[in-house]
C-alpha positions in Angstrom: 0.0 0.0 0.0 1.5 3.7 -0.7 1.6 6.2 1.0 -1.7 8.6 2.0 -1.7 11.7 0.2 -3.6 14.8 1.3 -4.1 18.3 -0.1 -1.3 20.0 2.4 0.9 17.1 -0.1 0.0 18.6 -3.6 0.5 22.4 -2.0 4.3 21.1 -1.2 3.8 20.0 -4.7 3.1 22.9 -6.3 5.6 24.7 -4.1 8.7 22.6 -5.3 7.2 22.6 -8.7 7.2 26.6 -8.7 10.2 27.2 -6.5 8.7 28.2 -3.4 5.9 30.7 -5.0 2.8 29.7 -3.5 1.3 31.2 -1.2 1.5 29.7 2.3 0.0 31.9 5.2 -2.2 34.7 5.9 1.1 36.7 5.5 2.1 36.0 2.2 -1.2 37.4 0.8 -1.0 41.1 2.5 2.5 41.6 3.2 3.7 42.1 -0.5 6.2 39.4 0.0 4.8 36.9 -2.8 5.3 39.0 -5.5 2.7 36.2 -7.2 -0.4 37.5 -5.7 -1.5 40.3 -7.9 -4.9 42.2 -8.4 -6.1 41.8 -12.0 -8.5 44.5 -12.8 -9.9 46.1 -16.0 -11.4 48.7 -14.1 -15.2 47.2 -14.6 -16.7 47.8 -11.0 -17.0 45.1 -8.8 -14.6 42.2 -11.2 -11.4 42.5 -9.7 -9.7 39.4 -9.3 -6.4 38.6 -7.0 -4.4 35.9 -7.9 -3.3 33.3 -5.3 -1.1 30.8 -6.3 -1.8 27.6 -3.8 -4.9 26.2 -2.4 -7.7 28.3 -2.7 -10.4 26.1 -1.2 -10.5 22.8 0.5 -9.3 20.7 3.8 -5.2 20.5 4.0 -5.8 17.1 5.8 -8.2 15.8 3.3 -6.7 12.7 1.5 -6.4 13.2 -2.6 -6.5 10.2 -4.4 -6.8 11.0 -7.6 -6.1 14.6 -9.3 -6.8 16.9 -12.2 -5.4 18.9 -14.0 -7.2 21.8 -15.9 -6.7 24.9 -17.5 -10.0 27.2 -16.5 -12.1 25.8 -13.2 -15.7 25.6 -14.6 -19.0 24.2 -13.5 -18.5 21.7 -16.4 -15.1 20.5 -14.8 -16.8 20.4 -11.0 -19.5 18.3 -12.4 -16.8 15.4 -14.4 -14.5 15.8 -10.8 -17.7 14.7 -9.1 -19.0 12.5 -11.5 -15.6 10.4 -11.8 -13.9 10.5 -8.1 -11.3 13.3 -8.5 -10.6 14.8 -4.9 -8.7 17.9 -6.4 -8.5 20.6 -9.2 -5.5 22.1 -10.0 -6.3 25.0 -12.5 -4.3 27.3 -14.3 -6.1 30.0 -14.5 -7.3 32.6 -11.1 -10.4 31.5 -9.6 -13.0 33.8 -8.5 -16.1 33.3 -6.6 -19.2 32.3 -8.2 -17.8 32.9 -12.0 -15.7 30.0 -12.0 -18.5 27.9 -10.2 -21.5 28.1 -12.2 -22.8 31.6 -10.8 -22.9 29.9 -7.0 -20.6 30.1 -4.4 -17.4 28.3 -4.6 -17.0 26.8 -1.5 -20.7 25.3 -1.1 -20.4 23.8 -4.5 -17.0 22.1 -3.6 -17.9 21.0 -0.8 -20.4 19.2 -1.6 -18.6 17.3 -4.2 -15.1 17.0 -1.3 -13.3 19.0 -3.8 -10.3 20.9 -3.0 -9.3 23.3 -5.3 -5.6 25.1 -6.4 -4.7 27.3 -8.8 -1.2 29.0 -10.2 -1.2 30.8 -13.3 1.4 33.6 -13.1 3.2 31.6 -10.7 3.5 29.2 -13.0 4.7 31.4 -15.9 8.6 31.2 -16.9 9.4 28.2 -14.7 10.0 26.2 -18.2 11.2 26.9 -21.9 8.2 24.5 -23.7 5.9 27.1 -25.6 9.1 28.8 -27.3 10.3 25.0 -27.7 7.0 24.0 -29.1 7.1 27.2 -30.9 10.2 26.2 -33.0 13.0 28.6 -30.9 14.9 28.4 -28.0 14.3 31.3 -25.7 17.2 33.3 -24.3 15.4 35.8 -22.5 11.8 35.2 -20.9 10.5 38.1 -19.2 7.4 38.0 -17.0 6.5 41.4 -16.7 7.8 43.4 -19.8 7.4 47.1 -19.3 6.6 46.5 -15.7 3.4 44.6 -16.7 2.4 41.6 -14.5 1.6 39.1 -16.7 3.0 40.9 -19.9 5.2 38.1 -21.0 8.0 38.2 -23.7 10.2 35.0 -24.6 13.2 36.3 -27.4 14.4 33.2 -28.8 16.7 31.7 -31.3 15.0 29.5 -34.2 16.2 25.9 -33.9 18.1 24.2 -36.1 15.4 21.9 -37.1 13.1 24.7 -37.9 14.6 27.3 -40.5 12.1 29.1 -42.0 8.8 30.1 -41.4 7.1 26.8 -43.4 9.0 24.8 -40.8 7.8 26.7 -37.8 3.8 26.3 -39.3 4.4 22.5 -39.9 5.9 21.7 -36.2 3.0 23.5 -34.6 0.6 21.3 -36.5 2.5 18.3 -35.7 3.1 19.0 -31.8 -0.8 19.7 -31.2 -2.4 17.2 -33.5 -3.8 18.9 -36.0 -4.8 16.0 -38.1 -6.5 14.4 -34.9 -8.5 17.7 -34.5 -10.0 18.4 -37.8 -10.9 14.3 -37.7 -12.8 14.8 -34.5 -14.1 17.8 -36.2 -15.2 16.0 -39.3 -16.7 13.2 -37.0 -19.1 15.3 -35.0 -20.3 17.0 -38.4 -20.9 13.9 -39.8 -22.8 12.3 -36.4 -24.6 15.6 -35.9 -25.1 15.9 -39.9 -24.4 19.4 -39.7 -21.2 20.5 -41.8 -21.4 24.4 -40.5 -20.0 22.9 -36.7 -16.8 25.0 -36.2 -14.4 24.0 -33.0 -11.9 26.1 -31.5 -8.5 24.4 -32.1 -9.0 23.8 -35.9 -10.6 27.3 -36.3 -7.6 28.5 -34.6 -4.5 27.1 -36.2 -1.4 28.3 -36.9 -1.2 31.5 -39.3 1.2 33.6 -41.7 0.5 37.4 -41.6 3.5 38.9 -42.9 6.1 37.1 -44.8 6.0 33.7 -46.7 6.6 30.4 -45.8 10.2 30.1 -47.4 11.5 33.1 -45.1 14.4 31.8 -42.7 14.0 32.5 -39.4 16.7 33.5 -37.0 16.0 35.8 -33.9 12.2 35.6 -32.4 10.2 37.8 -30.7 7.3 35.8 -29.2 4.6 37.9 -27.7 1.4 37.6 -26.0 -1.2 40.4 -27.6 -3.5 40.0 -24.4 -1.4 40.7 -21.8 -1.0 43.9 -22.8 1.6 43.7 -25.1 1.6 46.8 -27.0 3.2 48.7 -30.5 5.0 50.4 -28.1 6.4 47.4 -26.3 7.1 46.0 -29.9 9.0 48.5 -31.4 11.1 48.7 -28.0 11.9 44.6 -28.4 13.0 45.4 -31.8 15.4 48.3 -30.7 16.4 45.5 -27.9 17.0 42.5 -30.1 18.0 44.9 -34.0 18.5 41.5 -35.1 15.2 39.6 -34.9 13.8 39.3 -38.1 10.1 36.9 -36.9 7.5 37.7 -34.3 5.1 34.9 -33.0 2.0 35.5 -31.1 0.8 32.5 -29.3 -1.7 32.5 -26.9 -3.9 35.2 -27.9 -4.2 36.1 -31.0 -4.5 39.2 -33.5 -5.7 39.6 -36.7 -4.0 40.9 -40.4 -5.6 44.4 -39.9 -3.7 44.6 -36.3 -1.5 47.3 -35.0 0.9 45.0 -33.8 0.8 43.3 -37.1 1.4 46.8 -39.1 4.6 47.5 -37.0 6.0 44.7 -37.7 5.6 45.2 -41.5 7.2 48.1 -41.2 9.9 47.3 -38.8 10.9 44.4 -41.4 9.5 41.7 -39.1 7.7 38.4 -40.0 4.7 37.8 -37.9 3.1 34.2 -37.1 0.2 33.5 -35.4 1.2 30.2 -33.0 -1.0 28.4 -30.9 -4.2 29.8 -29.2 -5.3 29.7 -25.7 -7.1 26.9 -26.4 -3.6 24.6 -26.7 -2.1 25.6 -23.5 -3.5 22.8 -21.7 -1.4 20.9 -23.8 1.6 23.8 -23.4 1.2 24.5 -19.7 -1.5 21.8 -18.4 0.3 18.5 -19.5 3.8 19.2 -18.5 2.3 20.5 -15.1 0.4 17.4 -14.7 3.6 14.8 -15.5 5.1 16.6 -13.1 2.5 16.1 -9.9 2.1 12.4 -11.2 6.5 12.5 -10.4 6.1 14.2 -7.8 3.6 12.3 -6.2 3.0 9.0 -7.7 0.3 7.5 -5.5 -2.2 9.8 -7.0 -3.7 8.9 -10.1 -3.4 12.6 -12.0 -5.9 13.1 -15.1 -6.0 15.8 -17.8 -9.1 17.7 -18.2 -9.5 19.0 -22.0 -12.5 21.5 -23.4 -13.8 21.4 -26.3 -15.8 24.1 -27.7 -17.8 23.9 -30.7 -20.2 26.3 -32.7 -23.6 25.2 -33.9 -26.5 26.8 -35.9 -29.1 27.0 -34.1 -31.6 25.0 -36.0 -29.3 21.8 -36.0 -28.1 21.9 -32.0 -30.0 18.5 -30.3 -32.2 17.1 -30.7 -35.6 17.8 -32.0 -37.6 17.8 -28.7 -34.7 19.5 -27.2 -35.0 22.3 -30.1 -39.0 22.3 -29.6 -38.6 22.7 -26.3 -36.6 25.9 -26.2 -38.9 27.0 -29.4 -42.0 26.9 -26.8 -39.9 28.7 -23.8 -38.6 31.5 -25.4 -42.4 32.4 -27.9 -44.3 32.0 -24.2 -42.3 33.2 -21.8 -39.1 35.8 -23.0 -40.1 36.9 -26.5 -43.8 38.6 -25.6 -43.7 40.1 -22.3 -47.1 41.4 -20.6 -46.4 45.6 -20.4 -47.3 44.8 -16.2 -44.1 42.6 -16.0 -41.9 44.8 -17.5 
């Protein structure tokens, strides 16, 4: 018989795994000492959101026999942990009452389930070289916080051997996240649901060329992260930096061909790939993360959870008495309203 794992054992975890930055005691949240606990705020009233790497809800004595992995906590992932005897949730991403919980409150929801819940994100960022690997370059300089932005990340890398030009660096991204095993999946749910307009995120968000051509070589990268609040500003700067990088990649997030970003680079000489999207850094962030608990601690079974979103018109999504259903709601009780209820 192994050991007996509890949750105080994945926070040791997590703390080995990101070099002692979560956060521990009261202390580390209001002192300033963990530079890792950061307010996230767009200014809207009342959606602030402070990161705290570590256990953000559940028992430390609680035993964890089996553990997943995810990249956003949602009331989709609460219900599969309940529904398939996960004890604990590490997520990437901050959580924040009620939103990531299905509009109720976190800890009742949990509980009821025995969930314990962690989470990481920034803490986790630039502890390992694998999205400028994945990316095609090696990264010589990974900044968290470019222009004194939390969270505004910059890798500058050099292309590897084994990926030359900009054709190269297309082909690897395909092959690393599966492309081909994507747009089948794809294809298979069209064909099930007999609906070909079904779009899904990862194949409607594949690798791109912007500016340049596939035969350009590729030397020096600049690989940026548009929504972090990497800016024109912060681009030209990189390029006054690094004079000889000659490629930009923006992974993560993603811009389009009429961007700003994308019309400085044209005109500082730059070629500019879209890479990966959010939707691929479970595979990025969320797998190596996992490996390493399932290391770390291999008496816990550690699982991957993986979303899929899809699109659907709305006459083909379900089934037909689902679709009658939601035909009869909304003409009787949302579309015509009496002039007393309004």
């Amino acid at each position: 018989m192994g050991a007996i794992i509890k949750v105080k054992d994945v926070l040791n975890a997590l703390d080995q795994i990101t070099g002692g930055r979560c956060v521990k005691q009261l202390d580390d949240i209001f002192s300033g000492k963990n530079k890792f606990v950061v307010m996230k705020s767009s200014h809207i009233p009342g959606k602030a959101c402070m990161e705290l790497p570590g256990l953000i809800c559940g028992d430390l004595e609680a035993r964890v026999k089996k553990l997943a992995v995810t990249m956003t906590l949602t009331e989709c992932n609460i219900e599969l942990a309940g529904a398939t005897g996960v004890d604990a949730i590490v997520a990437h991403h901050p959580i924040v009452d009620a939103a990531n919980s299905g509009g109720v409150t976190l800890k009742g929801y949990l509980t009821l389930y025995g969930l314990s819940v962690f989470e990481l994100h920034e803490a986790f960022h630039g502890l390992h070289p694998g999205i400028a690997y994945i990316h095609g370059h090696k990264a010589f300089r990974v900044d968290i916080a470019y222009g004194n932005i939390p969270g505004n990340i910059l890798y500058v890398g050099r292309a590897l051997a084994e990926v030359p030009t900009i054709g190269a660096v297309l082909d690897r991204l395909n092959e690393f996240m599966g492309m081909q095993e994507e747009e089948k999946m794809l294809l298979t749910e069209k064909n099930v649901r007999n609906c070909q307009d079904i779009c899904e995120t990862n194949v409607a968000t594949g690798g791109q060329l912007l500016v340049g051509s596939r035969e350009n070589k590729v030397g020096t990268v600049i690989h940026i992260f548009p929504h972090t609040g990497f800016s024109v500003e912060h681009l030209a700067r990189a390029k006054q930096e690094h004079p000889e990088a000659d490629t930009v990649i923006a992974s993560i997030s993603r811009v389009g061909k009429d961007s700003d970003l994308v019309k400085k680079a044209k005109e500082l000489g730059l070629n500019f790939i879209v890479g990966n999207s959010h939707a691929m850094e479970i595979l990025e962030n969320g797998l190596p993360l996992a490996i390493a608990l399932q290391k770390i601690l291999p008496e816990v079974e550690v699982v991957l959870f993986r979303e899929r979103i899809t699109s659907t018109p709305l006459h083909k999504v379900g089934t037909n008495a689902i679709r009658n259903y939601a035909d009869s709601i909304s003409r009787q009780y949302l579309v015509t309203k009496n002039r007393g209820d309004e």
